[in-house]
GULUMMI-278621 format. One line per 2 residues: number of its first residue (from 1); their letters; for each residue x, y, z of N, C-alpha, C, O. Coordinates in steps of 0.02 Angstrom, whole numbers. Atoms other than C-alpha are relative to their C-alpha. Layout:
NUM) a) X Y Z X Y Z X Y Z X Y Z  ...;
This chain:
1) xx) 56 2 47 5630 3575 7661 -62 32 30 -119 23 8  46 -63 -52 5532 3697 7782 -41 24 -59 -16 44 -111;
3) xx) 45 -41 50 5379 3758 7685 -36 -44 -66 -91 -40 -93  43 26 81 5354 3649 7528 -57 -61 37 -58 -115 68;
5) xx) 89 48 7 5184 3570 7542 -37 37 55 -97 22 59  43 -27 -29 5127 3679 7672 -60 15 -31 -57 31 -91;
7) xx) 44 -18 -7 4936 3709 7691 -9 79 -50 39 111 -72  18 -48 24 4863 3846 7613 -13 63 91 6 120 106;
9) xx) 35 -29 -70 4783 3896 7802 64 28 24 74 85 44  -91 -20 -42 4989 3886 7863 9 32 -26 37 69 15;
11) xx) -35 -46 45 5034 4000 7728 -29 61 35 4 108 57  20 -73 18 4914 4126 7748 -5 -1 81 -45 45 86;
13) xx) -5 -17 -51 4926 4123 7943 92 23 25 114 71 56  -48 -52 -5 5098 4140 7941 34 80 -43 71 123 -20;
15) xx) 6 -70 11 5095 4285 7821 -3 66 35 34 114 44  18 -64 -37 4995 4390 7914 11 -10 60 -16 32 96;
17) xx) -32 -19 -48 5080 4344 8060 44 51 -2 40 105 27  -53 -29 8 5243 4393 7996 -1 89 0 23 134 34;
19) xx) 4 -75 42 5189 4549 7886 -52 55 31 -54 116 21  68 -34 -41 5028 4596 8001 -31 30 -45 -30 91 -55;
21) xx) 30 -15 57 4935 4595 7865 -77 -48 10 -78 -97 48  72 48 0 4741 4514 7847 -23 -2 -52 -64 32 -83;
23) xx) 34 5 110 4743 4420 7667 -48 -68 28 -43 -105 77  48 51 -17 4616 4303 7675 11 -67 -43 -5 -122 -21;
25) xx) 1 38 56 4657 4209 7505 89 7 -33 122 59 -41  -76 0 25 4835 4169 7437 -3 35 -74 45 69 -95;
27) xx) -8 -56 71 4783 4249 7255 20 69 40 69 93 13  -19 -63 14 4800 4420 7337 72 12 10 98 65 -7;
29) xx) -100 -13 22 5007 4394 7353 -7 -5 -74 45 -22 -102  -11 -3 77 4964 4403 7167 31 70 -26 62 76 -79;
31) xx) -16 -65 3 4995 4594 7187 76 12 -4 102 54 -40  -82 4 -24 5181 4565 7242 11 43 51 70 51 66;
33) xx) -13 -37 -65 5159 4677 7389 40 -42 57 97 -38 81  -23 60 -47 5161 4530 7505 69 -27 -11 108 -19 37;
35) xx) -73 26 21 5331 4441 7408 55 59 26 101 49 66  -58 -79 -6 5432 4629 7413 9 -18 79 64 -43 93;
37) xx) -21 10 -67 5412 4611 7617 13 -46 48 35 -37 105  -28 63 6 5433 4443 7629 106 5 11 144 -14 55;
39) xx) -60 3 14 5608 4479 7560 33 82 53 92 86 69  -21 -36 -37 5623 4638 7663 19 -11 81 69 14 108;
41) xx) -2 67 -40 5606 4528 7808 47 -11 4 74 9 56  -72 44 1 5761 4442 7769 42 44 4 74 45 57;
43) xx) -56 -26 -5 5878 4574 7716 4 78 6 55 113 3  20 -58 -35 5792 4731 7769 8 77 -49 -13 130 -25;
45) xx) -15 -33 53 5843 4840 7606 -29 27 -65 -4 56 -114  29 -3 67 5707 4844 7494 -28 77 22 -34 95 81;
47) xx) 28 -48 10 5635 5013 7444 -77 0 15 -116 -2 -33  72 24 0 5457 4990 7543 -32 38 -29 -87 22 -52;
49) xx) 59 -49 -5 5403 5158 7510 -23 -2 -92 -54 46 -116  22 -2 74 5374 5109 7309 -50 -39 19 -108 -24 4;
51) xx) 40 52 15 5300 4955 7355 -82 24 24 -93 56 76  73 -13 2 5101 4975 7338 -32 -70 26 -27 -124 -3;
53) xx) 42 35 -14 4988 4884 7448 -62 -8 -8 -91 -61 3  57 0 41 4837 4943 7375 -4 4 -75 -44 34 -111;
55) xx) 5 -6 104 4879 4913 7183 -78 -36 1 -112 -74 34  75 37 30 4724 4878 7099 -3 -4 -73 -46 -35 -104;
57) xx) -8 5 75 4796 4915 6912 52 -54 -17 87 -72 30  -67 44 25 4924 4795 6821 61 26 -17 112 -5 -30;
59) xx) -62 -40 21 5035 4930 6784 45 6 89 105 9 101  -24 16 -58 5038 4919 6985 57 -51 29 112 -50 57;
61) xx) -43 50 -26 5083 4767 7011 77 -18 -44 129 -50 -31  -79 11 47 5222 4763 6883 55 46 37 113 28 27;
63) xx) -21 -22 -37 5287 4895 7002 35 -37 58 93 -32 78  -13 36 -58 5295 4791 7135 48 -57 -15 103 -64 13;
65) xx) -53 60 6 5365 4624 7054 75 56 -53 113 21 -86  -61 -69 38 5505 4781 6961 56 2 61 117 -6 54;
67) xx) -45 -11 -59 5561 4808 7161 31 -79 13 88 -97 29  -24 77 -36 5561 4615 7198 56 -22 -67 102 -64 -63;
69) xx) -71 14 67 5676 4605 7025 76 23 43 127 -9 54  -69 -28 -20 5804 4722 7103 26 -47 77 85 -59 91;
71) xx) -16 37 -57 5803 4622 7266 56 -76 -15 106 -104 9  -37 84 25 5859 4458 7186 39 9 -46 66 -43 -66;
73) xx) -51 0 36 5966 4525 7071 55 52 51 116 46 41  -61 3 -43 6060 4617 7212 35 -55 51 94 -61 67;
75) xx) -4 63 -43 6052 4469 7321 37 -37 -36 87 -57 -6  -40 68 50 6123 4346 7176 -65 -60 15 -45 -114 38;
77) xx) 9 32 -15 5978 4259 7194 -34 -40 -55 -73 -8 -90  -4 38 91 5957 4113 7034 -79 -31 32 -88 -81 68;
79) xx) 68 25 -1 5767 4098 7044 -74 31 -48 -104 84 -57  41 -13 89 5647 4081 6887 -70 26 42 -90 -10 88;
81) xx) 64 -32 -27 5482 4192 6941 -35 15 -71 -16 62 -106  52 18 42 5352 4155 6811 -59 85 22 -103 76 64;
83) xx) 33 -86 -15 5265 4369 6830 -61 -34 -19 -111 -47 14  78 -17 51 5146 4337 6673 -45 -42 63 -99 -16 78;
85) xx) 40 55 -29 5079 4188 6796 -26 34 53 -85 40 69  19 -24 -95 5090 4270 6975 -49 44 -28 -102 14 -18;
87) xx) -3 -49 16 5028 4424 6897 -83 1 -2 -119 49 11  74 15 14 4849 4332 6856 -42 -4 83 -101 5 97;
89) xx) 22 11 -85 4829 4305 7058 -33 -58 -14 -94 -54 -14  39 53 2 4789 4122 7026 22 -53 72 79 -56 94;
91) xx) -12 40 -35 4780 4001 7154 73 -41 2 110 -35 51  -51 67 8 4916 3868 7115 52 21 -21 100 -15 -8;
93) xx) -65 -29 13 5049 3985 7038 24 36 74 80 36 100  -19 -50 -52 5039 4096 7184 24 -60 76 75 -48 108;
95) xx) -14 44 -43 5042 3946 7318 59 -30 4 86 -31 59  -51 5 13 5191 3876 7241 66 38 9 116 16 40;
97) xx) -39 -47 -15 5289 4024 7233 -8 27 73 49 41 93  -2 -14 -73 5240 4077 7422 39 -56 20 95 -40 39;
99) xx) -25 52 -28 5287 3888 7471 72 6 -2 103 -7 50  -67 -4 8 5468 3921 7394 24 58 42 81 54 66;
101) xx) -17 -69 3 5469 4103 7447 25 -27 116 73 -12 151  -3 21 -72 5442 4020 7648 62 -37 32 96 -33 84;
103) xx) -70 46 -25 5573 3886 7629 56 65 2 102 63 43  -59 -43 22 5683 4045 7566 -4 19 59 52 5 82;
105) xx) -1 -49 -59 5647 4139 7726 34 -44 82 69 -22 127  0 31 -51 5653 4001 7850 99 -5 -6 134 6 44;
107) xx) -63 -4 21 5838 3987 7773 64 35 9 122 16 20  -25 -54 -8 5892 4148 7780 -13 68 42 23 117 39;
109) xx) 16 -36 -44 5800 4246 7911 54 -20 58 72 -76 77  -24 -9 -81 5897 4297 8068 -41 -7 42 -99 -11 23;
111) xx) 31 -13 -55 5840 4300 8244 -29 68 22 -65 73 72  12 -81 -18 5815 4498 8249 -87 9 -34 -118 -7 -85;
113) xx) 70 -4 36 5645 4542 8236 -23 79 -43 -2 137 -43  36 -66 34 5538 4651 8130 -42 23 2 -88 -13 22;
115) xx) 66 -34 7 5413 4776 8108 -21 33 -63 -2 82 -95  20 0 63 5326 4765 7977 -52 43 -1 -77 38 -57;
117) xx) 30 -62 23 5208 4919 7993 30 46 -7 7 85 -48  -41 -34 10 5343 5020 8011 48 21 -73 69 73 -98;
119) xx) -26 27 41 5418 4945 7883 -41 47 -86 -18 74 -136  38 -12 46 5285 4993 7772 -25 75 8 -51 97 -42;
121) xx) -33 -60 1 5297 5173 7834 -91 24 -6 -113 71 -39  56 3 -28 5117 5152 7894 -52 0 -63 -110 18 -61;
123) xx) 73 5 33 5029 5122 7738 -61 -44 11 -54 -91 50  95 40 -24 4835 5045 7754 26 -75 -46 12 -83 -106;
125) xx) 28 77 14 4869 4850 7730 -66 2 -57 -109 46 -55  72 26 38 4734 4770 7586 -50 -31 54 -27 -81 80;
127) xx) 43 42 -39 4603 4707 7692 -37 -64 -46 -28 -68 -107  19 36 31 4501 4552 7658 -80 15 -43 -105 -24 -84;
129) xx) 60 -32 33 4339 4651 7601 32 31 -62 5 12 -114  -24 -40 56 4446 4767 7475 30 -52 -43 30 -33 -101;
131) xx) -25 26 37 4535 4613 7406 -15 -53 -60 2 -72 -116  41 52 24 4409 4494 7404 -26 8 -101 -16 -27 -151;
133) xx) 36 -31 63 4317 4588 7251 50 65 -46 40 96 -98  -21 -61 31 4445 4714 7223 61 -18 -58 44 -24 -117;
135) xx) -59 -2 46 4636 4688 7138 2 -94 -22 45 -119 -58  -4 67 29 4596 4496 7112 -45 -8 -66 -33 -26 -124;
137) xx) 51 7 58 4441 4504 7024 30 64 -61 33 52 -121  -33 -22 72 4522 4651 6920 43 -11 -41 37 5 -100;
139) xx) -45 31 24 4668 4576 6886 -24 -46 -43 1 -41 -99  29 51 49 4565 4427 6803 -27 22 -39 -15 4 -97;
141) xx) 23 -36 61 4463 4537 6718 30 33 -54 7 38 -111  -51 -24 64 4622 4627 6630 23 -38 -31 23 -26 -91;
143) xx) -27 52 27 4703 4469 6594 -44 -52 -43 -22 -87 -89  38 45 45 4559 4374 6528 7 1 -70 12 -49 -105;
145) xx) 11 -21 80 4556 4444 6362 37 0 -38 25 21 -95  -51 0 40 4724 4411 6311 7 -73 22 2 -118 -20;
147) xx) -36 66 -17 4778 4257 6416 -13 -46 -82 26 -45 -130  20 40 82 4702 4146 6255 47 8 -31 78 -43 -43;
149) xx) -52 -11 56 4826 4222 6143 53 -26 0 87 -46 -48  -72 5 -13 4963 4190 6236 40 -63 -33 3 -112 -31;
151) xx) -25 37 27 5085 4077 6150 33 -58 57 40 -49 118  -26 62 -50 5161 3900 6218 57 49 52 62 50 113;
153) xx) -75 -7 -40 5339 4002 6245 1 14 49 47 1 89  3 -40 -58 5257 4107 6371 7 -37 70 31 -17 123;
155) xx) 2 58 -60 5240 3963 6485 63 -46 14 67 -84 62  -54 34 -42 5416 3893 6483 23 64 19 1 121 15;
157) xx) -29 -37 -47 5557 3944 6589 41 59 -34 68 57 -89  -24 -66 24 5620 4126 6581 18 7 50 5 -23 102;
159) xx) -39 -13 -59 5737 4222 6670 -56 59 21 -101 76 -18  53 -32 -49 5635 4341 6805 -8 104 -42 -53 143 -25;
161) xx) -8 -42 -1 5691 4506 6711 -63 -3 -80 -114 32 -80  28 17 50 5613 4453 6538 -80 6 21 -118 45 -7;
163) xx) 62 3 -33 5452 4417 6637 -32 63 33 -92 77 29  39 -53 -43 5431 4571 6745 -3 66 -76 -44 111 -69;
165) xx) 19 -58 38 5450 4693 6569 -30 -13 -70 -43 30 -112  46 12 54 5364 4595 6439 -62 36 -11 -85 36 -68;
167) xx) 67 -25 14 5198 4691 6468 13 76 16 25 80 76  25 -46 -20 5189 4881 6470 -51 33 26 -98 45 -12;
169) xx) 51 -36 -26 5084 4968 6579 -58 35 -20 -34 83 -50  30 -27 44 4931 5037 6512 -27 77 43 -80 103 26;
171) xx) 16 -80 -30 4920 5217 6629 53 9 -24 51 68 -42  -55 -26 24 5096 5223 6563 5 34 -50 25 92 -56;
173) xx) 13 -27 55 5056 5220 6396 -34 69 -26 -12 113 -63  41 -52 -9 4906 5334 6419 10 52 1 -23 95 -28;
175) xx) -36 -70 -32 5024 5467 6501 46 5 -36 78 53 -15  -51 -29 43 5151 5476 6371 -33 11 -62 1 47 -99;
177) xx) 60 -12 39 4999 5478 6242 -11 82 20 5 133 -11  25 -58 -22 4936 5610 6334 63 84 -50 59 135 -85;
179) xx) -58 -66 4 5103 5713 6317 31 -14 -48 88 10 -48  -32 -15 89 5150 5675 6126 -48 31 -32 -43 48 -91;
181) xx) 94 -39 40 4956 5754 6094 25 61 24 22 94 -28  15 -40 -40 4991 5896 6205 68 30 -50 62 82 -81;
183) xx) -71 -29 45 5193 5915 6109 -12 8 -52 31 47 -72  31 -6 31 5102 5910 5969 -49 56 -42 -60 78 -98;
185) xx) 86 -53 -7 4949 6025 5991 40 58 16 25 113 -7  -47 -87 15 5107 6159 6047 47 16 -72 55 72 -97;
187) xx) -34 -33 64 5208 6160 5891 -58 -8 -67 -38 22 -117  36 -37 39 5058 6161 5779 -45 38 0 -93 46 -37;
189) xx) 31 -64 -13 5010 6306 5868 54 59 -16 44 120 -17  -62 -62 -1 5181 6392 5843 3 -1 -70 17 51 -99;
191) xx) -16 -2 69 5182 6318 5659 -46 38 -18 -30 66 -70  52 -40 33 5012 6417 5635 16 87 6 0 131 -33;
193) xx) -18 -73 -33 5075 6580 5727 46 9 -71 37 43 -121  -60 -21 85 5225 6570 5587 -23 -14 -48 13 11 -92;
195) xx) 61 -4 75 5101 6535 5442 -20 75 -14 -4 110 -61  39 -60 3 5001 6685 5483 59 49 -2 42 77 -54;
197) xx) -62 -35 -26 5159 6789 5518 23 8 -83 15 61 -113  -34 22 61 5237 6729 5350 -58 42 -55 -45 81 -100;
199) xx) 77 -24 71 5056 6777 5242 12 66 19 37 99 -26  -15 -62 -6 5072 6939 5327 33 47 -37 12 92 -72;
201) xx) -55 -3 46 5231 6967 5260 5 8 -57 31 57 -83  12 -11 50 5190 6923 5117 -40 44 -48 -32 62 -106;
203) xx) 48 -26 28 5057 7004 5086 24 97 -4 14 144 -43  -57 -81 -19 5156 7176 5135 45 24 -37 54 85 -47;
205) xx) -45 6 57 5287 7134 5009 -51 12 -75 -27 57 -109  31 -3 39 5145 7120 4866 -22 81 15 -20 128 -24;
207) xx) 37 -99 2 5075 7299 4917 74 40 -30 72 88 -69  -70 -52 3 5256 7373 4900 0 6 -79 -10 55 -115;
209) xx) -3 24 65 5277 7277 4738 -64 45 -57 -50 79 -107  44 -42 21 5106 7350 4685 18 75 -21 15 108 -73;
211) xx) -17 -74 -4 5159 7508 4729 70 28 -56 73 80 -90  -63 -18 61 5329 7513 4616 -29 -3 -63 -18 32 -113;
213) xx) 19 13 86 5245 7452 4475 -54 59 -47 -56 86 -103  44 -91 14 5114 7601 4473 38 46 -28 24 81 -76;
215) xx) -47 -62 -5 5269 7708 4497 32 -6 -71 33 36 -116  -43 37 79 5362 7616 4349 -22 24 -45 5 66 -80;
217) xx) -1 -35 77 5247 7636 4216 -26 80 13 -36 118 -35  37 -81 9 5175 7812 4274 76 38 -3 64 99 -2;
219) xx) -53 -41 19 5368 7883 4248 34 -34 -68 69 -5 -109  -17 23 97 5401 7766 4083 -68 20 -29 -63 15 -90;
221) xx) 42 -45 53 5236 7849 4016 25 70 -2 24 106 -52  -20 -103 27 5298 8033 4029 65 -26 -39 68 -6 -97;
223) xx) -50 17 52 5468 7948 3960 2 8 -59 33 46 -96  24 -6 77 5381 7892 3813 -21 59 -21 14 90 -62;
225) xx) 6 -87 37 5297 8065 3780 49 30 10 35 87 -7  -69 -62 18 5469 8156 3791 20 -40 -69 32 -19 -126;
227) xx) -68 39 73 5555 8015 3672 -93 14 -69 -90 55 -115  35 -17 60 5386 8020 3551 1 71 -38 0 84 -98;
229) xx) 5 -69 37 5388 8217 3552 72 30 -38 75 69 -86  -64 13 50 5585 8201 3507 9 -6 -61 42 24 -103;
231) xx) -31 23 65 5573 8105 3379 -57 26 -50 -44 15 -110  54 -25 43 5402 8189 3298 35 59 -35 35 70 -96;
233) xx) -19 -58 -4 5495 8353 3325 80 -15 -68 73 21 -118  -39 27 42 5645 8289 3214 -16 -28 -71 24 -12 -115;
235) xx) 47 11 62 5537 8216 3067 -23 69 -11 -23 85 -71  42 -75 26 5456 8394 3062 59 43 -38 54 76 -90;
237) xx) -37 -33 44 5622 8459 3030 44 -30 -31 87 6 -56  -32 41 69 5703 8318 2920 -64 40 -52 -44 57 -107;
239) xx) 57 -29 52 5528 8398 2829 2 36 -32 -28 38 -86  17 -64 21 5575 8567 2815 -41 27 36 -49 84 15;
241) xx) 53 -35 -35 5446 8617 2935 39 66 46 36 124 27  -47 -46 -9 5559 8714 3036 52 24 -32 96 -19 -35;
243) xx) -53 -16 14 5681 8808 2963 47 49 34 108 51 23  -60 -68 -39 5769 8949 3059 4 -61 62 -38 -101 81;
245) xx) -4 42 -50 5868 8864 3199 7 -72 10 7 -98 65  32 69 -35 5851 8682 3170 79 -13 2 84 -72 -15;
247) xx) -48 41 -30 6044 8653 3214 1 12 69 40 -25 99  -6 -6 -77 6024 8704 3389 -48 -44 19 -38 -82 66;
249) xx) 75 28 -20 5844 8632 3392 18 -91 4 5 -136 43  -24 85 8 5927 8462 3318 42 -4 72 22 -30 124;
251) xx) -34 18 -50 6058 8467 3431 -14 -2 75 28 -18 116  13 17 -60 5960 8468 3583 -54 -47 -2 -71 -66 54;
253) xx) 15 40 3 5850 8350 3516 48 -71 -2 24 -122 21  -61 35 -10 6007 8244 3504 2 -23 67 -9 -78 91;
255) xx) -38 8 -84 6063 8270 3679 -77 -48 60 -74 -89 105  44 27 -41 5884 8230 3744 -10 -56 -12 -32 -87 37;
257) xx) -17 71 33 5898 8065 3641 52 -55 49 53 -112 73  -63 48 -45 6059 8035 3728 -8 -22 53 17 -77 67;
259) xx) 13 13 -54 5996 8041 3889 -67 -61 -6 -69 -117 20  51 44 -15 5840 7959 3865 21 -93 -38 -15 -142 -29;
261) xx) -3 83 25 5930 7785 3762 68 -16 33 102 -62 11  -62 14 -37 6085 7799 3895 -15 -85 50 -59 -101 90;
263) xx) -9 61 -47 6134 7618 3968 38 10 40 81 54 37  -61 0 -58 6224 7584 4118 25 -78 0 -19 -119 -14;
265) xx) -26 66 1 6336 7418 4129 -51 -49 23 -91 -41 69  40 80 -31 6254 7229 4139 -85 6 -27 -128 -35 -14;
267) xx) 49 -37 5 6110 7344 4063 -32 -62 -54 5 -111 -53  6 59 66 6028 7217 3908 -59 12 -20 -105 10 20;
269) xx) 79 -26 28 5881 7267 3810 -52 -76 -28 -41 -119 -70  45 73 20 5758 7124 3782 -32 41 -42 -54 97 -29;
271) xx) 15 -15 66 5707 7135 3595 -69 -36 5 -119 -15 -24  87 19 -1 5554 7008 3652 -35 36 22 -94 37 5;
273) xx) 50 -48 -22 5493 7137 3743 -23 60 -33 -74 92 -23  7 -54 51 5519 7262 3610 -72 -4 -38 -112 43 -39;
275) xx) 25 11 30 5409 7178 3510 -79 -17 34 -125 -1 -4  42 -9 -38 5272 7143 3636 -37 63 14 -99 65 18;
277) xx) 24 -87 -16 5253 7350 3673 7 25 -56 8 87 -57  29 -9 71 5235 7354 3493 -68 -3 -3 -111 42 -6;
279) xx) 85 18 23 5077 7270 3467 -40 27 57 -94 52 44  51 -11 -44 5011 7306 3639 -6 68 -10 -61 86 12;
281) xx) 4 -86 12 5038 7516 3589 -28 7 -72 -50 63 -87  11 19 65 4997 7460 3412 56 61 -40 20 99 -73;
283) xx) -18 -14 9 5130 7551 3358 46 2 -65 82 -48 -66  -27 18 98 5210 7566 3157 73 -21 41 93 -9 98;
285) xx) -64 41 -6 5379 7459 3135 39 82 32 68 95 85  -70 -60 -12 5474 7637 3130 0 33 49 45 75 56;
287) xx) 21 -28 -57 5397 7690 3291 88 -17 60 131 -61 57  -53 37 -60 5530 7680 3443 -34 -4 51 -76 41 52;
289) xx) 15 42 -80 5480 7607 3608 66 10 59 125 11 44  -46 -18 -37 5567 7642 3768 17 -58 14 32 -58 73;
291) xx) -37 57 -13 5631 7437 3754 51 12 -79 103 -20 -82  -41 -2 45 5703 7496 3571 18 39 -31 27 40 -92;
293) xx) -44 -18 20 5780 7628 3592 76 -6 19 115 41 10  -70 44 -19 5943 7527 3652 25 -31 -56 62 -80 -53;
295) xx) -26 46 64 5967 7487 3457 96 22 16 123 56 60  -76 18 -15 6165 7452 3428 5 57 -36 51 86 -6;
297) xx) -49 -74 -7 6200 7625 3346 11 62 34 54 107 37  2 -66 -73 6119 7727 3493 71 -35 55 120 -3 74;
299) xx) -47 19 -44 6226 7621 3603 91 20 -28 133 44 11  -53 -29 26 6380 7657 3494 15 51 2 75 62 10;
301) xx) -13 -45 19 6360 7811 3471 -17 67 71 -5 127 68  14 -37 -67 6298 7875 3667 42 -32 59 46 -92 73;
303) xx) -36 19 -62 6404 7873 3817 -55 -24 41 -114 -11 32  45 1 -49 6334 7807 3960 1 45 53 -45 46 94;
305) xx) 18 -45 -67 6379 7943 4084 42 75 -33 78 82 -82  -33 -107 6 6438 8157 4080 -29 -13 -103 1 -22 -155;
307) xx) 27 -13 61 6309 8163 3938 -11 71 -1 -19 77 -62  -8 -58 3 6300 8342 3954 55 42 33 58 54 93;
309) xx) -46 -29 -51 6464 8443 3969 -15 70 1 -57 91 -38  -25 -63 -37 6499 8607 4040 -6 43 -88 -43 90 -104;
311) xx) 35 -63 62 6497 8682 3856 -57 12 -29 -74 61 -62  66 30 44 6337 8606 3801 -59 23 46 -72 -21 87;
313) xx) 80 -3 -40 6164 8679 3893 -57 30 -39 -57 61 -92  66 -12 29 5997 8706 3861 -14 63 29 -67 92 16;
């Protein structure tokens, strides 16, 4: 029963015997620096070079009691460690848990000795000036502002793994914050690059488009003046106006007919549109339009292709 009720004075003199360390106050094993080499002590295996002897954040010390997790769960060792508690650096949690942590050692330490600066791979010990005011008093100051909240459950017994990851780190958070802003801030810089890219595009396609449509009606207006002067030229001599000639004259008014109301397959004349380039030309019913002249007896009565043969020229 080595250890339980020890002194506070015994504690912290054999500490910094052991660990050669100069804590002045049993809150600063609140860090878990002190516990981690405690247990390194015994079975010589712990990973020192994580453990932080100058934590001063809480994301620190969760570091530290994280290594002393893996220790006791390689060890097999069935012991309830209350974090949220240690974690506050309070007097009476932390005394307790050292008192057990001593009997544990006195238990299971060998005769082989150690070196515990070595150990620690020469990092700078907390001193009692840096501790006094430094990772205790901050520690209380982070914890103040929630402890209140905390619910009864928090205070019974839990197993040690539950305890050391209940609280996330808050530089943790910060830094993966950081870098979902930053993953962020690059693809809606790439989505803007392909916006602008895309309008470009577009806008390139509309000029083209522009450009056909110019072309369109400026070769369906000379159309129309061939098919109007056709069919004027044909009324003149249904008239009598011409007379010498008008079967040759017809017949190449014919042929120029043919060509100009020739379809090609899948071809389909929209009759709404007929009627549209009516009114907009203001044009009489008997007028033809280059949407009507595709009536069903031109189509009957005109091939669609070798509209002019080899006997037939102008």
């Amino acid at each position: 029963m080595s250890g339980i009720g020890e002194s506070r004075t015994e504690l912290l003199n054999w500490l910094n015997d052991l660990l050669q360390l100069n804590y002045r106050k049993i809150e600063e094993c609140g860090t878990g620096a002190a516990y981690c080499q405690i247990m390194d002590s015994i079975y010589g295996d712990l990973p020192m070079h994580r453990v932080k002897f100058n934590a001063t954040a809480e994301y620190e010390f969760q570091t530290n009691y994280k290594v002393l997790q893996s220790c006791f769960t390689k060890h097999h060792i069935e012991k309830t460690v209350y974090v949220e508690k240690l974690i506050r650096c309070r007097f009476q949690d932390n005394l307790e848990f050292l008192q057990w942590l001593k009997k544990y050692w006195v238990q299971n330490k060998d005769d082989s000795p150690y070196d515990a600066e070595s150990r620690r791979k020469y990092r700078v010990a907390s001193t009692g000036s840096n501790t006094a005011g430094g990772p205790i008093n901050l520690a209380k100051r982070r914890t103040s502002g929630y402890s209140s909240s905390l619910s009864s459950g928090n205070s019974s017994t839990s197993n040690f793994g539950s305890s050391s990851t209940s609280r996330t780190p808050y530089g943790v958070n910060r830094r993966v914050s950081n870098e979902q802003v930053l993953g962020l801030q690059a693809e809606l810089a790439q989505a803007q690059d392909k916006v602008a890219s895309l309008d470009k595009e577009v806008g390139t396609y509309k000029d083209a488009m522009n450009i056909m449509e110019r072309e369109r009606d400026f070769y369906f207006g000379k159309l129309r003046d061939i098919e109007i002067l056709v069919q004027s030229t044909q009324d003149l001599i249904s008239e009598g106006v011409y007379n010498s000639g008008n079967d040759d004259l017809s017949k190449i008014l014919n042929k120029v007919q043919q060509i100009l109301y020739a379809t090609e397959e899948g071809f389909e004349v929209n009759h709404a549109g007929t009627d549209k380039d009516m009114e907009d030309n203001q044009l009489a019913p008997n007028e033809s339009t280059g949407l009507k002249l595709f009536s069903d007896q031109t189509q009957q009565e005109i091939p669609a292709h070798n509209l002019i043969i080899d006997e037939e020229t102008f």
